[in-house]
C-alpha positions as CSV (number, residue, x, y, z in Angstrom):
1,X,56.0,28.3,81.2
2,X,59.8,28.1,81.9
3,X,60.6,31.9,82.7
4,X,64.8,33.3,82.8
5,X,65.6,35.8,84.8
6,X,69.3,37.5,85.1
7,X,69.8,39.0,88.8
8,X,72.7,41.1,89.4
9,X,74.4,43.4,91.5
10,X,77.4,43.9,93.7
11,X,79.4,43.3,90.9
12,X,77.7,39.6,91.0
13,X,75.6,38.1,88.8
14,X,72.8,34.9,88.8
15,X,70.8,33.5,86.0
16,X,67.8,31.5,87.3
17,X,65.0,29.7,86.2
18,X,61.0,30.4,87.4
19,X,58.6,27.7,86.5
20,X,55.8,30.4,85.8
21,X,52.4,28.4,86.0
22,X,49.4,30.6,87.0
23,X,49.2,34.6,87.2
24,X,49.9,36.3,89.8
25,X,52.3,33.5,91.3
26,X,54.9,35.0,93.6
27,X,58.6,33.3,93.8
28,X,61.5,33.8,96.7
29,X,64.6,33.7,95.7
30,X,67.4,33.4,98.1
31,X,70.8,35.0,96.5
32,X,74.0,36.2,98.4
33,X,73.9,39.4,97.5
34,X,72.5,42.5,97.4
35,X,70.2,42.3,93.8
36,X,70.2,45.9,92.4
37,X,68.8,44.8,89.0
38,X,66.9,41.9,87.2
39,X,66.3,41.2,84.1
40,X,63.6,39.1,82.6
41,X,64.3,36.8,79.8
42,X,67.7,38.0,79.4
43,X,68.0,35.5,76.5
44,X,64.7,37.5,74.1
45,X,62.9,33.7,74.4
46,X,60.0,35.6,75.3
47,X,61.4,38.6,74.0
48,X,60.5,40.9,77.4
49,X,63.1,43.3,79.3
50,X,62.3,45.2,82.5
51,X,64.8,46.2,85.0
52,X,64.6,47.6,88.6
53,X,63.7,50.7,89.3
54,X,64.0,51.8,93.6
55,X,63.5,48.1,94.5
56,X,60.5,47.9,92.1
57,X,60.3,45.5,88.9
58,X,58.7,47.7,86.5
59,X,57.3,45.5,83.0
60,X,55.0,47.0,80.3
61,X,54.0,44.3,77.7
62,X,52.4,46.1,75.2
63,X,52.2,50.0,74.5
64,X,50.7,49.8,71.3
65,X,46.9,50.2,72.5
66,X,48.3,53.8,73.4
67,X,49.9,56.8,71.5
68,X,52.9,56.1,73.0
69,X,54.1,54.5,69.6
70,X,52.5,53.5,66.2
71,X,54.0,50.5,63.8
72,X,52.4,50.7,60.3
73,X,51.5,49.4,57.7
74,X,50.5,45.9,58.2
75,X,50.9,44.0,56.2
76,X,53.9,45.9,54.6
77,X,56.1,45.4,51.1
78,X,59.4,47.6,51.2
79,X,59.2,50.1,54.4
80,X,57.8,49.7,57.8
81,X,57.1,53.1,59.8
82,X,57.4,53.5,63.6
83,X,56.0,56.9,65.2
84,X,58.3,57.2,68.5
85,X,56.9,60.7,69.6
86,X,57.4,60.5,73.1
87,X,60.8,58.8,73.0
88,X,60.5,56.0,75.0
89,X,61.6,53.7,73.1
90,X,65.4,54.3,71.7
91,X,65.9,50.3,70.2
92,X,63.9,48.2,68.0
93,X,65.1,44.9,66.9
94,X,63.1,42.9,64.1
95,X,62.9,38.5,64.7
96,X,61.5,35.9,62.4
97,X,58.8,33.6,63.8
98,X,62.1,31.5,64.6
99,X,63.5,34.3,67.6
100,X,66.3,34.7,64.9
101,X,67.4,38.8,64.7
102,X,66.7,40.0,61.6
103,X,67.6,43.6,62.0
104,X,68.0,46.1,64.5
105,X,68.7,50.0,64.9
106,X,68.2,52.9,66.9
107,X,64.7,54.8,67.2
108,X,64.8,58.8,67.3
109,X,61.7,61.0,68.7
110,X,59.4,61.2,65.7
111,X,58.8,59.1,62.8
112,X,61.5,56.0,62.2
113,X,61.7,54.2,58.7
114,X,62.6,50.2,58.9
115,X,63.2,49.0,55.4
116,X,61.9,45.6,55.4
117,X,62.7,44.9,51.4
118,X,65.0,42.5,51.9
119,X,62.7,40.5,54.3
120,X,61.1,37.4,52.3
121,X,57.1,36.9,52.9
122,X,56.3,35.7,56.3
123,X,55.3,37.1,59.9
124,X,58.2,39.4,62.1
125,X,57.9,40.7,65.2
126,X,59.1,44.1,66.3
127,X,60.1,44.5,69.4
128,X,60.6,48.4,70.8
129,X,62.8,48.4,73.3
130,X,63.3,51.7,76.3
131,X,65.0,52.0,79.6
132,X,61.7,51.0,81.5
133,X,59.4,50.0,78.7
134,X,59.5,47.3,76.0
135,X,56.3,47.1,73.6
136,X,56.1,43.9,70.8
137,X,53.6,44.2,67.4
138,X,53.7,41.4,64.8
139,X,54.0,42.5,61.4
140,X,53.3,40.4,58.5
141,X,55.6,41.1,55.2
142,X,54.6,40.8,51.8
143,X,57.8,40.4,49.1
């Protein structure tokens, strides 16, 4: 699987293209010049962000095995809660099954409320979004 990445630095910037086919892979990338960040899927195509942090790419995929955040109910009808106790995540953006943006807002330390009313029946995904972590949950909507 095709993934984008967005390298930057030096007041320079490189989109590129990894053909991802087995885990664990490793690619070298030659650039000219010093990369102080990269972004992956810069795009949301696979909807993932991680940035680097001292020379290290630091990912999470998904948080929400942990108490680090909490999306419920699912399925849901009018409101869609999201516990944020920790605060690491300060975005959330909703996408239809189509990677189309549906809506998006700021997350506060404690418990968020996403109406979701004006959604029509179908499956979104939620995607939480930090300075070092993203986390994604499907949630199916019932209207």
């Amino acid at each position: 699987m095709p993934v984008q990445l967005r390298l930057s630095g030096e007041g320079k910037e490189e989109l590129v293209r990894l053909e991802h086919s087995v885990s664990g892979q490793i690619f070298e990338l030659p650039v000219n010049f010093i990369v102080q960040k990269v972004e992956f899927d810069p795009f949301m195509w696979l909807a993932a962000k991680a940035t680097v942090v001292n020379e290290t790419i630091s990912a999470s995929s998904d948080l929400n095995s942990s108490a680090d955040i909490i999306i419920y109910p699912n399925p849901a009808t009018e409101m869609v809660q999201i516990e944020n106790y920790n605060s690491y995540f300060y975005t959330y953006i909703v996408t239809g099954v189509d990677g189309q943006n549906v809506i998006s807002g700021r997350l506060s330390s404690g418990i968020n409320q996403v109406d979701v009313s004006g959604l029509t029946t179908g499956l979104y995904y939620f995607h939480l979004i930090g300075k070092v972590r993203s986390s994604h949950k499907a949630i199916m909507i019932l209207n």
